[in-house]
C-alpha positions in Angstrom: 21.0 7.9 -20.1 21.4 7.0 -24.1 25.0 5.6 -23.5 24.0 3.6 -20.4 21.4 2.3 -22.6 23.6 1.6 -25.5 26.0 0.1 -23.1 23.4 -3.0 -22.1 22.1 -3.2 -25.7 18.5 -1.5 -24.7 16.2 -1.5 -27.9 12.8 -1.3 -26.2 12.5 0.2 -23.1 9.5 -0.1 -20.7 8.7 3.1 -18.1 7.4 2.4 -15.3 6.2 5.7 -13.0 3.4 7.3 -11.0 0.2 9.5 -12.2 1.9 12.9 -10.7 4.8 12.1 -12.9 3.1 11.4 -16.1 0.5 14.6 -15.1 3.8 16.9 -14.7 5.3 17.2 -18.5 8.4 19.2 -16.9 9.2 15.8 -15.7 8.2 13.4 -18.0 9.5 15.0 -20.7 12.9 14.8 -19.3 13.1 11.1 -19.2 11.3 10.4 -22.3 13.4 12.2 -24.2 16.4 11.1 -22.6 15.1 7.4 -23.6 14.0 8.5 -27.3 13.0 6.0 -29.7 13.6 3.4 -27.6 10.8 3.8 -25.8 7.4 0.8 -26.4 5.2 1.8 -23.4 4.6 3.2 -20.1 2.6 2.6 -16.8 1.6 5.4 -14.6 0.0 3.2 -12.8 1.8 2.7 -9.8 0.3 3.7 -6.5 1.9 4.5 -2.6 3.4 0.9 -1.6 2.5 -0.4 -5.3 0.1 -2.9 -4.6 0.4 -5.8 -6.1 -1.8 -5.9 -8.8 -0.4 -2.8 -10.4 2.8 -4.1 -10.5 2.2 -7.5 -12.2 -0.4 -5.5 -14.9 2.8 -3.5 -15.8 4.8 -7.3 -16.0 2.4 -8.2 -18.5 2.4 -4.9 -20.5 5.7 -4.8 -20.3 6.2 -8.5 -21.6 3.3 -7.6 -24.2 5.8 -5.1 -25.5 8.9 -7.2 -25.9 10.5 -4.7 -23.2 14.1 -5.5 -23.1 15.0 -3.1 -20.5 12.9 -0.9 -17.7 13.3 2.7 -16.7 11.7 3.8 -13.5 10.8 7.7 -12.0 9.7 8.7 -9.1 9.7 7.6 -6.1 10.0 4.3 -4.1 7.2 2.6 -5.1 7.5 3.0 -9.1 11.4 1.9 -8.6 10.4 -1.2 -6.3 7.7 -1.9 -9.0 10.2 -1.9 -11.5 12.4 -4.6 -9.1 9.5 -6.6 -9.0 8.4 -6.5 -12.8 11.9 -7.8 -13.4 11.5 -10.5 -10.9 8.3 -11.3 -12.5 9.5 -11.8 -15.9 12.9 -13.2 -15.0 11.0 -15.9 -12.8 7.9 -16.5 -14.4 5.9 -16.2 -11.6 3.0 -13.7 -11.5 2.9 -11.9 -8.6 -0.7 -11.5 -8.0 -1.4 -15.2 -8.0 -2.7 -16.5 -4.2 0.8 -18.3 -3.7 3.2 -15.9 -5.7 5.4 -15.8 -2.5 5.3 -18.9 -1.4 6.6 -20.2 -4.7 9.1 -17.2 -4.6 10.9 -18.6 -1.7 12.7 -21.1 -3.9 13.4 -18.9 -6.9 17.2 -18.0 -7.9 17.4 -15.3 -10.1 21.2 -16.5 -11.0 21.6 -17.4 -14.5 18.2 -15.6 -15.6 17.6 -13.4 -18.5 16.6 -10.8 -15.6 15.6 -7.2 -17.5 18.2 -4.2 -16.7 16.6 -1.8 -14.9 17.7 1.9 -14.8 16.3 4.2 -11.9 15.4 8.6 -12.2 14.5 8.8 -8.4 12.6 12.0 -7.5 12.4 11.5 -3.8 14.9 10.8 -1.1 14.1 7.4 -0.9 17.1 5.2 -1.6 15.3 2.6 -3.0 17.6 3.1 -6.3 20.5 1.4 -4.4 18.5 -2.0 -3.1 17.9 -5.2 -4.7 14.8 -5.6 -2.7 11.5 -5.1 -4.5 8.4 -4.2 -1.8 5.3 -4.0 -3.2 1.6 -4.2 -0.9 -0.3 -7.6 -0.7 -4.0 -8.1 -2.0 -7.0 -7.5 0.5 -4.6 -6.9 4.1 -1.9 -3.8 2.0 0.6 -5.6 4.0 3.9 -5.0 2.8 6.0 -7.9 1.2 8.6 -8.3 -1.2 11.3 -10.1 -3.2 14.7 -10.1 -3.1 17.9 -10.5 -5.0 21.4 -9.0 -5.8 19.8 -8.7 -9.8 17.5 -6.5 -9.2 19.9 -3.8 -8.4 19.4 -1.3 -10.8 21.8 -1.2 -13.6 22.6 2.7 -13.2 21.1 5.4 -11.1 20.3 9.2 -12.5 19.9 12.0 -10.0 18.8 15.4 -11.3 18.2 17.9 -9.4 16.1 19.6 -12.1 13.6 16.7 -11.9 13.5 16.5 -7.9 12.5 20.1 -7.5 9.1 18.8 -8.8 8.4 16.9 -6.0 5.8 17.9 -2.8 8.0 19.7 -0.3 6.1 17.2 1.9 7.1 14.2 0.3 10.7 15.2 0.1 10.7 16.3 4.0 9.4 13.0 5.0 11.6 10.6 2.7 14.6 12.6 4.0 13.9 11.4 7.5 13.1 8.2 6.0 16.9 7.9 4.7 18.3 9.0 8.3 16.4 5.9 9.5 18.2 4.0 7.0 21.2 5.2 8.2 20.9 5.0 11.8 19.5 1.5 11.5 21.9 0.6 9.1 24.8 2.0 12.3 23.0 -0.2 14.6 22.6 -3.7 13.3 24.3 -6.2 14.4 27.7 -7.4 13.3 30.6 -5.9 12.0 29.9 -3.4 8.8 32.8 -1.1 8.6 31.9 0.1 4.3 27.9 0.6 5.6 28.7 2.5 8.6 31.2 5.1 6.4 28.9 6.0 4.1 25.6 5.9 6.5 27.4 8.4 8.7 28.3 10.3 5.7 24.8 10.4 4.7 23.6 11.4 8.0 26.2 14.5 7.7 24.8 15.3 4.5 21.0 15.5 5.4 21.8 17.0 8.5 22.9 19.9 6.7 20.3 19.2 3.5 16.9 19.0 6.2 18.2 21.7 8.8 18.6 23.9 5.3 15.4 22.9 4.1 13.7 23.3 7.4 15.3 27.3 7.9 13.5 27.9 4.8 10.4 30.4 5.5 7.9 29.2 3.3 9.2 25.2 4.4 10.1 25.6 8.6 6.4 25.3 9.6 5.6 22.1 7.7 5.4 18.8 10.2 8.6 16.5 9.8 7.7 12.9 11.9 10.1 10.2 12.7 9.1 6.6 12.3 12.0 4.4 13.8 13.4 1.1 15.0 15.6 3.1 17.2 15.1 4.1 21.4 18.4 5.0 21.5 18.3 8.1 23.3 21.2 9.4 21.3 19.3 8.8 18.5 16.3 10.7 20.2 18.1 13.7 20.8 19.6 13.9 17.2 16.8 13.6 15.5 14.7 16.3 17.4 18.2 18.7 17.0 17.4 18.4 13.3 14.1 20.0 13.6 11.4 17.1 13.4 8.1 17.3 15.2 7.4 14.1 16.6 9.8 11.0 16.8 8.0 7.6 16.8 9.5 4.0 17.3 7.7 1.4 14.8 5.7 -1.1 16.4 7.0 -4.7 15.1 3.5 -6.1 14.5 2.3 -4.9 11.4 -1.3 -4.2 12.4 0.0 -2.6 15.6 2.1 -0.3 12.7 -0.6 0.5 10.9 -2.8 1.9 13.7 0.2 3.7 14.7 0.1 5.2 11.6 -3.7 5.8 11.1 -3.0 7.4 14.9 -0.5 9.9 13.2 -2.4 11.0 10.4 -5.5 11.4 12.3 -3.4 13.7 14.3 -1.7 15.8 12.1 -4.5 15.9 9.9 -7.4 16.6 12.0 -6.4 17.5 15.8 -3.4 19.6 14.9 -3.9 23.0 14.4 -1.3 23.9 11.4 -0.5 27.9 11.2 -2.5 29.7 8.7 -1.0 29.6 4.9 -0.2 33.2 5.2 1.7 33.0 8.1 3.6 29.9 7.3 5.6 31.8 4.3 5.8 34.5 6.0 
């Protein structure tokens, strides 16, 4: 991380993370170190979906500290907060003001002083390689965002000593999240010959990754559920042939989605009977 910071002329970094990272010093540490001296502050903060006003209280802490560059851990919500810091600042728009988005329509980030942003994702994710920022709106959690080629981060660290940190659940679920990516990403529309190579490459890898994972003793028994566009039947097939529990297409409306949702939880929380502890690891 020093040279990539060296590289774009980083003198006072910003961190932007979640409370599990900043409570786990195995992890923290890590990064911290890796950023040195350079770094002026720190959010841990960010919460699942970042709402909204978490992400433009670290835009203002991170202007109060003259950050000239962000670093983000964890998962996708600190590394779309950081996205959407740097939109904030590059723009000038706060994000938790009533019409935020409707100004941001507008907004070109092209010729902005937009902050580089470097990513440490813990999760499978892929949020790292977007330059969309979602973050969830005030009062309804919907889920909105901006947008643009800038935000991309600057450059991407995977470590596998940091990712071993994360919930077993968490990683599970965000791998099945990525072969959504993928098998959306196969069947939109158009011609996308560079997208479709690496999203069936990907799919090859966490095939082998989740069935892995999943043939683990102490890991088979915990619930993997798939939350997709897709009804391919194809699809369908695959996905249960990779060992998940329950395979869900999304609703389009978004209240409709988050009954689903609520529906799921309810279900796997409450109705389902899960194996006893000692039994699950054998």
């Amino acid at each position: 991380m020093d040279g990539e910071l060296s590289r774009a002329g980083a003198k006072r970094v910003f961190l932007i993370t979640t409370g599990s990272i900043a409570r786990n010093p195995a992890v923290l540490g890590p990064i911290e170190s890796a950023i040195g001296g350079r770094l002026v502050g720190k959010t841990a903060d960010i919460g699942q979906h970042a709402p909204v006003r978490e992400v433009a209280r670290a835009a203002r802490e991170a202007r109060e500290m003259k950050a000239d560059a962000l670093v983000s851990a964890g998962g996708g919500s600190p590394i779309d907060a950081a996205k959407a810091v740097a939109w904030s600042l590059a723009s000038g728009i706060d994000l938790a003001e009533p019409d935020a988005l409707q100004r941001a329509r507008g907004v070109r980030l092209a010729g902005k002083p937009v902050l580089p942003h470097f990513a440490v994702p813990t999760t499978l994710s892929v949020a790292e390689l977007s330059g969309s920022a979602g973050f969830s709106a005030e009062g309804t959690n919907e889920k909105v965002g901006v947008a643009a080629s800038e935000l991309v981060p600057k450059a991407v660290f995977y470590d596998a000593a940091l990712a071993v940190h994360t919930p077993l659940e968490l990683w599970l679920s965000t791998g099945i999240r990525a072969v959504d990516h993928a098998v959306e990403t196969l069947l939109a529309p158009g011609e996308h010959p560079l997208p479709d190579a690496a999203a069936l490459e990907g799919l090859r890898l966490l095939a082998m990754g989740l069935r892995q994972v999943k043939a683990d003793p102490q890991l088979k028994t915990i619930p993997v559920v798939v939350l997709t566009s897709s009804r391919e039947e194809q699809d369908l097939l695959r996905t249960y042939d990779l060992g998940v529990n329950a395979y869900v297409v999304k609703p389009v409306d978004f209240r409709e989605f988050i009954d689903a949702v609520k529906a799921l939880g309810g279900f796997w929380a409450v109705v389902n009977e899960p194996p006893p502890a000692e039994a699950a690891i054998g």
